[in-house]
N, C-alpha and C positions, 0 to 999 in steps of 0.2 A: 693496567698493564696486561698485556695479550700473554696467554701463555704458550712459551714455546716447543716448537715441533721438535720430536725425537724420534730417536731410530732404534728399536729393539735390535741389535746388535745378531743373537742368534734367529732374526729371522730377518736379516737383510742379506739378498741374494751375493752381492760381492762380496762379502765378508765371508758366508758358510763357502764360497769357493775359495778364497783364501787358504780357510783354513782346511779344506778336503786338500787342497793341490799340499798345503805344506805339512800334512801329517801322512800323505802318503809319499812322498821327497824324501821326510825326515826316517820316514821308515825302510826305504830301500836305500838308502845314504850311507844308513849303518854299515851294509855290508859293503858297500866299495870304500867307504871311509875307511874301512879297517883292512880291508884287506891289498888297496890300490895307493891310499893316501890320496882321495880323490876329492873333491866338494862336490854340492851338488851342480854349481855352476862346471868346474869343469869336467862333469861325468855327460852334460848335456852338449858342451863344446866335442866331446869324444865322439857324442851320437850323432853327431850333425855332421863334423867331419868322415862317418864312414857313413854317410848318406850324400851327404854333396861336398865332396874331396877338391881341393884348390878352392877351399870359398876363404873371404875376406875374413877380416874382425866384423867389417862396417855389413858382410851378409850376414855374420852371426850375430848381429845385433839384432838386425832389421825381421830375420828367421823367430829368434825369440821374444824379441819385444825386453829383453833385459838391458838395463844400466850396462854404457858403454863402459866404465870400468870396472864394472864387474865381469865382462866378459876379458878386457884387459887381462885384467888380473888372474883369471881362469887362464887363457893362454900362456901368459906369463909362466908360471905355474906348471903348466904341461910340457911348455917344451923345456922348463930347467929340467924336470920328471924324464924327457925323453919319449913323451907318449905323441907329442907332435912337432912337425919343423916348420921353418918359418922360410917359403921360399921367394927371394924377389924378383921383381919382372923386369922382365927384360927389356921391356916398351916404357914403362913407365913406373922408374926408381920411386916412386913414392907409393907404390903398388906392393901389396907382399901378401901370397898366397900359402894357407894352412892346410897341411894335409896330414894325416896319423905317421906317425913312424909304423916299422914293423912289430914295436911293441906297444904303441898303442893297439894297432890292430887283432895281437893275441889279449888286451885289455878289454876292449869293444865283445870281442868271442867270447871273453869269459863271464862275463855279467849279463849277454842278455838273456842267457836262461833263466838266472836271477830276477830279474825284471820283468820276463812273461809271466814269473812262477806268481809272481806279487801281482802282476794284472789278474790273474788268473784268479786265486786268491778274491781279491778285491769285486770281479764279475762272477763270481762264479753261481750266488745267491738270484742274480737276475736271471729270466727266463731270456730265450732270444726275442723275444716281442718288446719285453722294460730295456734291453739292450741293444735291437734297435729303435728304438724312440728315445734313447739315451743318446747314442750318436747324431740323432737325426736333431736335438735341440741342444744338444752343444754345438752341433753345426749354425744352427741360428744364433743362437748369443754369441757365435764368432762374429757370425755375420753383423751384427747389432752392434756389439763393444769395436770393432771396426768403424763406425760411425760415430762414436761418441765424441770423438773432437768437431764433428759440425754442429752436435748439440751446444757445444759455450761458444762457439761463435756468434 
């Protein structure tokens, strides 16, 4: 019997990004969790809408790469909150464009000083050289994990 291959867990590269992405999430979440009623999906629906205002569900999917009902759901969510509205098109009824309300908009202003302070925080140990060579290969494993669906084909 052959024996089988295994994967040390804390040193496989998708995993440790898993988990860097979801303990720094879970750590700036606290604060809009508590003080917004926010999750982290729709704290990212919030960022994306005062980034690119009249986008889809189907762009905020396609933008983060998350489960289309999770983003649902997020929406959902936000405009019972009032923080977004949900407007239809005039060309085409099955079309419905998201944009912040006015109090999503003082929501958006209020947290991202929060959120550089955590960037900030979290880079502040790297020099600018580890910081950009940090930039510069997460730019490639975008570019890489981008192509990972023509690898199982």
């Amino acid at each position: 019997m052959e024996a089988q291959e295994t994967i040390e867990l804390n040193d496989f590269l998708p995993y440790r990004l898993s988990l860097l992405s979801n303990q720094v999430s879970n750590a700036i979440s606290s604060y809009y969790a508590d003080k917004f009623n926010l999750s982290i999906s729709g704290w990212r629906v919030i960022a994306l809408l005062a980034q690119f205002p009249k986008s889809t569900a189907a762009d905020l999917v396609a933008r983060t790469k998350m489960d289309k009902v999770a983003i649902s759901r997020a929406v959902n969510a936000l405009i019972q909150q009032g923080y977004i509205s949900r407007i239809q098109s005039k060309i085409d009824r099955r079309r419905a464009y998201l944009e912040l309300t006015e109090t999503g908009h003082q929501v958006y202003t209020d947290i991202i000083p929060v959120a550089k302070n955590y960037e900030q925080f979290l880079i502040s140990e790297l020099s600018n050289e580890q910081l950009s060579m940090l930039n510069e290969l997460l730019g490639q494993l975008t570019e890489r994990a981008l192509q990972l669906d023509q690898v199982n084909e």
